[in-house]
C-alpha positions as CSV (number, residue, x, y, z in Angstrom):
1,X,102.6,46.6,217.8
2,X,102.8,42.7,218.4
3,X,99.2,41.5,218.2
4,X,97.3,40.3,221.2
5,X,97.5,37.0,221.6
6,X,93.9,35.6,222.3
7,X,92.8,33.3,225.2
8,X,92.0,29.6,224.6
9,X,88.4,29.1,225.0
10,X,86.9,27.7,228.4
11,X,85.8,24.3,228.2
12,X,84.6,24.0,231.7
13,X,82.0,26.1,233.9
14,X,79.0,27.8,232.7
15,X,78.9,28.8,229.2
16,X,78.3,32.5,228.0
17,X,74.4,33.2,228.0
18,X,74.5,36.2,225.8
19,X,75.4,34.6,222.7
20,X,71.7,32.7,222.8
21,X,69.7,35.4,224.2
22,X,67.1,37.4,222.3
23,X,68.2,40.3,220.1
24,X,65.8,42.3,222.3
25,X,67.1,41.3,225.9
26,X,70.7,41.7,224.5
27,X,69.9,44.8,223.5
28,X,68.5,45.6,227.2
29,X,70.1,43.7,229.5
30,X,69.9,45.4,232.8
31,X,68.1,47.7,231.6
32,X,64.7,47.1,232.2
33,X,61.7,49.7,233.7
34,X,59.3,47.3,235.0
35,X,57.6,43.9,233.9
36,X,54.2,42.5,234.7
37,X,51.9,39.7,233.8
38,X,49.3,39.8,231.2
39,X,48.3,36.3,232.3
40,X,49.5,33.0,233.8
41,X,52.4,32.0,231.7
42,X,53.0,35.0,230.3
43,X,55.8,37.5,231.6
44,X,56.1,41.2,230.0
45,X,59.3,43.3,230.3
46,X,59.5,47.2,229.2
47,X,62.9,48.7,228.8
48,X,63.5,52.2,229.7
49,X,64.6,52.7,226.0
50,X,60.7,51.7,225.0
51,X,61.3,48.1,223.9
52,X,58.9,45.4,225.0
53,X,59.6,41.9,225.4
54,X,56.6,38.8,226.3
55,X,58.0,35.6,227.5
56,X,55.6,32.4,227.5
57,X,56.7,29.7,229.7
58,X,55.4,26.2,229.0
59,X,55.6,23.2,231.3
60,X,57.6,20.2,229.6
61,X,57.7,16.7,230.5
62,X,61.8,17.2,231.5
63,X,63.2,14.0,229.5
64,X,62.7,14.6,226.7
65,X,63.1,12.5,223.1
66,X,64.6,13.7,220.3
67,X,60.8,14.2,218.5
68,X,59.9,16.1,221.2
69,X,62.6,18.1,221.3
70,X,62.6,18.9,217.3
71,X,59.1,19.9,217.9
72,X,59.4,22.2,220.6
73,X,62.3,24.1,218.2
74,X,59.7,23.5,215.2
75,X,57.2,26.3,217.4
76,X,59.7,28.7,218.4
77,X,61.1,28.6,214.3
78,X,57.0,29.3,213.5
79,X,55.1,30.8,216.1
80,X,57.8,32.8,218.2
81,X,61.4,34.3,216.8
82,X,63.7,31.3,216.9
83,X,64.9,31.6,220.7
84,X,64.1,29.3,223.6
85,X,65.6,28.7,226.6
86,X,64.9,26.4,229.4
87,X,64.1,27.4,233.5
88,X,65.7,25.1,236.6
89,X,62.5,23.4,236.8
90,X,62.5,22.1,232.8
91,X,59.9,24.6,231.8
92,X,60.7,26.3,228.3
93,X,60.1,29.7,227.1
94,X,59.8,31.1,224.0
95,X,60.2,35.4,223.5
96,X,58.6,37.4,221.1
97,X,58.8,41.0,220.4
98,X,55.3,41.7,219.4
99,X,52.1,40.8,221.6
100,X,50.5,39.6,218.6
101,X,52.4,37.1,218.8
102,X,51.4,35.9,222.0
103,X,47.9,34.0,221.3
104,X,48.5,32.2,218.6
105,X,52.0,30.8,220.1
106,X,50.1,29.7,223.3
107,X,47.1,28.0,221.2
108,X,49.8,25.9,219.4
109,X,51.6,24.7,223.1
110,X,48.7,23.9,224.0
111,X,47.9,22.2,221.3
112,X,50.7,20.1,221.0
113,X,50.2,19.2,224.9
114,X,52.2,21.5,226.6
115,X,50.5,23.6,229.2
116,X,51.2,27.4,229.6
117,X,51.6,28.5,233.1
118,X,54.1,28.2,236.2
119,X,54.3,31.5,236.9
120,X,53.2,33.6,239.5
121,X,51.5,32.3,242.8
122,X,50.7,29.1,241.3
123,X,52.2,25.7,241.2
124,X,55.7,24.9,239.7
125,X,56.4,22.4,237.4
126,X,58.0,19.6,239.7
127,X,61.5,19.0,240.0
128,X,62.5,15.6,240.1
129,X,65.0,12.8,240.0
130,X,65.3,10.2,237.2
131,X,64.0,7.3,238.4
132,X,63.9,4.2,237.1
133,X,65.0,5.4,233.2
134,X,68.5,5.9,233.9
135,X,69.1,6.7,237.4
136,X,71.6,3.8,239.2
137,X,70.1,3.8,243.1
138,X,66.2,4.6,242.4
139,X,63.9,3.1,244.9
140,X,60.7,4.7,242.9
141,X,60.1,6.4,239.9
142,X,60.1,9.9,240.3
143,X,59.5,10.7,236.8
144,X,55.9,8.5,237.0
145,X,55.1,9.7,240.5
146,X,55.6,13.2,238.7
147,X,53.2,12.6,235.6
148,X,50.4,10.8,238.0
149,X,50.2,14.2,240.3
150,X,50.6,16.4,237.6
151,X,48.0,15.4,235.8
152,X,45.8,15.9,239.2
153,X,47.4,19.4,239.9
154,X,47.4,20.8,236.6
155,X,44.7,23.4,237.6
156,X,47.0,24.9,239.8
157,X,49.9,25.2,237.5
158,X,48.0,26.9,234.7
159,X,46.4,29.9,237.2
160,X,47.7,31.6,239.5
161,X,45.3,31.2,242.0
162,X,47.8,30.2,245.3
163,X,48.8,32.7,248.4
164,X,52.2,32.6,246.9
165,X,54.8,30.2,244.5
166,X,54.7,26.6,245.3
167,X,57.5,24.4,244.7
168,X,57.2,20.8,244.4
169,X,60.1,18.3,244.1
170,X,60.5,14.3,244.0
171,X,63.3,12.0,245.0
172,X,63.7,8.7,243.9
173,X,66.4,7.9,246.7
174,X,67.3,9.2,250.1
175,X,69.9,10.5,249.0
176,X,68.0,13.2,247.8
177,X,69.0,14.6,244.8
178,X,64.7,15.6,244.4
179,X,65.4,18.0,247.3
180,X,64.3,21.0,249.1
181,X,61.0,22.2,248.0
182,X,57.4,23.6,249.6
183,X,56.5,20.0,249.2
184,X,58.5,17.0,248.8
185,X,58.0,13.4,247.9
186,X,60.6,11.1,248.9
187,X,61.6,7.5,249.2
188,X,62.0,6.0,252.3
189,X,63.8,2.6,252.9
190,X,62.6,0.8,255.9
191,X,65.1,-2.2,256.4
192,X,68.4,-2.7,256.0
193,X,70.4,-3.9,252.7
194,X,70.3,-7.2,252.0
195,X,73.7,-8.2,251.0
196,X,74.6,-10.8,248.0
197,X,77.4,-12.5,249.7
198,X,78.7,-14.6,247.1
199,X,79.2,-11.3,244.5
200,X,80.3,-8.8,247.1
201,X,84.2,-9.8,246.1
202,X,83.7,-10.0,242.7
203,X,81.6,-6.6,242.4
204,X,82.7,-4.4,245.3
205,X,85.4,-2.4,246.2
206,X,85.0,-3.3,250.2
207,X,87.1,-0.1,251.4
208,X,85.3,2.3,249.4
209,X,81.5,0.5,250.8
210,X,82.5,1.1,254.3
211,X,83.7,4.4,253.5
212,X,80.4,5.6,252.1
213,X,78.7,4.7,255.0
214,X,77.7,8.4,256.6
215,X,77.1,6.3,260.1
216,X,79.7,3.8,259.8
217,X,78.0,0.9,259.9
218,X,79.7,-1.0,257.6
219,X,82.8,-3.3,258.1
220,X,84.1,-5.7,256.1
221,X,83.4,-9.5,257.2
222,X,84.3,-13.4,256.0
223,X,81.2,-14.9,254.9
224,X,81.9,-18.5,253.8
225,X,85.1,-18.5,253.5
226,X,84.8,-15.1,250.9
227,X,85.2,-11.5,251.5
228,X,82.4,-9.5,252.0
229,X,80.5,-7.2,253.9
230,X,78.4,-6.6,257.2
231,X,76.1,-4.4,258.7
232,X,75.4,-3.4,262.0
233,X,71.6,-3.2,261.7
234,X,71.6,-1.1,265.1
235,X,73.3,2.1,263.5
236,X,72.0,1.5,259.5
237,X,69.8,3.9,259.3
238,X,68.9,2.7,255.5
239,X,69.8,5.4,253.5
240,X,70.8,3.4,250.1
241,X,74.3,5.3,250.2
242,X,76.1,1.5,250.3
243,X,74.4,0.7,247.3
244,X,75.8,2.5,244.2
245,X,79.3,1.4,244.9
246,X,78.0,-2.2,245.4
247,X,74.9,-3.7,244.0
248,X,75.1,-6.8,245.8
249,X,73.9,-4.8,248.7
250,X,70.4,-4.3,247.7
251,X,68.2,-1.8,249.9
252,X,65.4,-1.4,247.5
253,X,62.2,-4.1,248.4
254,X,58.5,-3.9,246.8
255,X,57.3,-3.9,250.3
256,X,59.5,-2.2,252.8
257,X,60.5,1.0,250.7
258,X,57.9,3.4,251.2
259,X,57.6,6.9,250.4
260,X,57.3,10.2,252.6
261,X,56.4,13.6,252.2
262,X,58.0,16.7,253.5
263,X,56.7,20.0,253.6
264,X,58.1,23.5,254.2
265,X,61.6,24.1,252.2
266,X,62.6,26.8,251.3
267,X,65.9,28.7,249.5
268,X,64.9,31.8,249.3
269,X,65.4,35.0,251.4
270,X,62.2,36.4,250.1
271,X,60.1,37.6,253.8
272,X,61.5,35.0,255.2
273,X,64.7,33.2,255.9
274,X,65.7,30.1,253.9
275,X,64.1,27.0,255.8
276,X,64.6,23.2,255.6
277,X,61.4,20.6,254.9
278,X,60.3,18.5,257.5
279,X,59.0,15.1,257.0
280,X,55.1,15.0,258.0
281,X,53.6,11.6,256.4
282,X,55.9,7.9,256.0
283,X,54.9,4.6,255.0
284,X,52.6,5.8,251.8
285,X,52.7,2.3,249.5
286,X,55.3,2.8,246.7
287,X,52.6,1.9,244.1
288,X,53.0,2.4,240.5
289,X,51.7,3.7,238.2
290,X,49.3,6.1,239.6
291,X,50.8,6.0,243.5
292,X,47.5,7.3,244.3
293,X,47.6,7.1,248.1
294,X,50.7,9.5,247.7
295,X,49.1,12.1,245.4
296,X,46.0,11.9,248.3
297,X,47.8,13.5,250.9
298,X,50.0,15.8,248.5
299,X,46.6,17.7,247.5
300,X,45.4,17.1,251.3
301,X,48.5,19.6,252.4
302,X,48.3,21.8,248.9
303,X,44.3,22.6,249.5
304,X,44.4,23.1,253.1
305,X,47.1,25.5,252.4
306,X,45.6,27.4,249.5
307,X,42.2,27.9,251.5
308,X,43.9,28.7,254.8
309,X,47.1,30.9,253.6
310,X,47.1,34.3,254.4
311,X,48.4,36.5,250.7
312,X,51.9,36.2,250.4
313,X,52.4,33.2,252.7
314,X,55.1,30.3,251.4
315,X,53.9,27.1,253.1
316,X,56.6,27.5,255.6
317,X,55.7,30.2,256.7
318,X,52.0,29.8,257.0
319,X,53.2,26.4,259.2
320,X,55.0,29.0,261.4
321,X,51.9,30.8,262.1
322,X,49.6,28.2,262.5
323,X,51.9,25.7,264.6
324,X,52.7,22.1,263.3
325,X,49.9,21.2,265.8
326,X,47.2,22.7,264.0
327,X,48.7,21.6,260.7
328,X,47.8,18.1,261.6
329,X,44.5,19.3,262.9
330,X,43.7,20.7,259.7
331,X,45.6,18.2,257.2
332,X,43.7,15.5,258.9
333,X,47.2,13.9,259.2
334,X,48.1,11.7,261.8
335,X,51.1,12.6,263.8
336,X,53.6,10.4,265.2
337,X,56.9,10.4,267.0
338,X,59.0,10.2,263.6
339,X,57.6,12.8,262.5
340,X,58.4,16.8,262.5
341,X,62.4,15.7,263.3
342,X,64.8,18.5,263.9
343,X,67.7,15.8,263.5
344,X,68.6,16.8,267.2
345,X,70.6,13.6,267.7
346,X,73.0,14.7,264.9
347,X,75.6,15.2,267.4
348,X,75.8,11.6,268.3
349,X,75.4,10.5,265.0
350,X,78.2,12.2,263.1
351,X,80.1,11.3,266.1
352,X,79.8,7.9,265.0
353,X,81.1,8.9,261.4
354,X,84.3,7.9,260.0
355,X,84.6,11.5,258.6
356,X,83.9,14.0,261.4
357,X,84.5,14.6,264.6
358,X,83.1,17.3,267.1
């Protein structure tokens, strides 16, 4: 018989998890009885065929150096059986076939200054954006609006003392890449770009700018005798998408981009439908390094939540119960007009798009 020929390797897509997994979950994948949880951080899985696996999930600072790094492999190689691997929201966890193995790798996390917890009804471990280190359109710094809550919230990531999982995300442009999430902080541009008339020919592509415009209000202009740009301050609604493809259109300012927080995203299907956030505070100071009047009204909304919750209750849904009127009442926020949007002039808007048409 002519031998197979074999298939050239993949280089694209997601990669095949099973060759990192632990010998144990390889062994039982799919085939588990039940799991529970010994503690916060600490997930237990029985197979049917009597194996038992503990996972410890540690929160991580998500950019990581290469010390850092080494160090976390250094614990798994020590206190754990050499395999790690790392959740959406840049937690790691180590498994270990043995529970007596579980202590003494959680004293040495700790130890090294990263926290066991995350799961459960407690806190996540907030997503985020990149900020200033290598993101191109930040108008904060996710990452340090990030370590300056966390360090106030740690508490609640290390028990599991919530009504149910609490997800917490930052954004470091309206564009949004921070996301959907029980609680959201985002930037918020307040005036329009600024444009750098004498670099917009030299710098930007002009087609592509007015393309990028979701509201199309861009065009391209004569400015002194040079190419460049315009915008019709009337329809910008100063999102920062014109900025990436040219710099000389500069949206971020120390005193008119602010920073808002959403509450109430959620993906899940879990007792209740998948629901967007909605924005229910604007105009908090963008104020490194400890934004502090931002991290005020985050724990304002997490507290009144966690005392008022029924069991079981996302923050979505608990809003649904209580009414966003009562949810200022008792998040001693104040409510104004821009607030609680349903976008309901989206119509019109992407009727005044370039791209769609309805």
């Amino acid at each position: 018989m002519a031998q197979i020929q074999m298939r050239r390797p993949i280089e694209s897509g997601v990669p095949d998890n099973k060759l990192y997994l632990h010998p144990v979950l390889l062994k039982n994948y799919g085939n588990w009885r039940y799991h529970d949880r010994p503690r916060p951080g600490v997930l237990h899985h029985v197979a049917h065929g009597g194996d038992e696996v503990w996972t410890v999930r540690a929160g991580t600072q998500r950019q990581m150096d290469v010390y850092t790094i080494r160090k976390l492999c250094d614990i798994a190689d020590q206190f754990a059986e050499g395999h790690v691997r790392f959740t959406i929201r840049s937690n790691i966890e180590f498994m270990v076939s043995e529970a007596a193995k579980v202590a003494p790798l959680i004293a040495e996390l700790e130890a090294n200054g990263f926290p066991v917890g995350g799961t459960g009804n407690s806190m996540s471990m907030i997503a985020h954006t990149q900020g200033w280190l290598h993101c191109d359109i930040p108008g904060t710094d996710a990452s340090g609006a990030v370590k300056a809550l966390m360090d106030e919230l740690i508490y609640e990531f290390k028990h599991e003392e919530m009504p149910n999982r609490v997800h917490l995300s930052t954004s470091c442009c309206e564009i949004n890449c921070g996301g959907q999430a029980d609680i959201a902080i985002i930037v918020q541009h307040t005036k329009p770009p600024k444009i750098n008339h004498d670099l917009v020919a030299n710098v930007c592509e002009r087609p592509a700018v007015v393309a990028r415009c979701p509201v199309a209000a861009i065009r391209p202009a004569l400015v002194n005798g040079k190419p460049s740009l315009e915008v019709d301050e009337a329809k910008c609604i100063c999102c920062g998408a014109c900025y990436p493809p040219c710099p000389p259109m500069q949206i971020n300012d120390p005193e008119y981009s602010k920073l808002a927080i959403w509450v109430g995203g959620k993906n899940s299907n879990a007792r209740a439908k998948p629901t967007f956030m909605k924005m229910v505070a604007s105009g908090l100071p963008n104020n490194p390094p400890r934004w502090p009047e931002v991290s005020d009204v985050v724990k304002k909304i997490l507290y009144t939540y966690k005392n008022d919750a029924r069991p079981w209750e996302r923050l979505s849904d608990w809003v649904e119960r209580i009414g966003w009127p009562r949810f200022f009442e008792k998040t001693d926020l104040p409510f104004t007009k821009y607030l609680v949007d349903d976008w309901r002039g989206s119509r019109a808007n992407l009727n005044a798009s370039t791209h769609i048409r309805f």
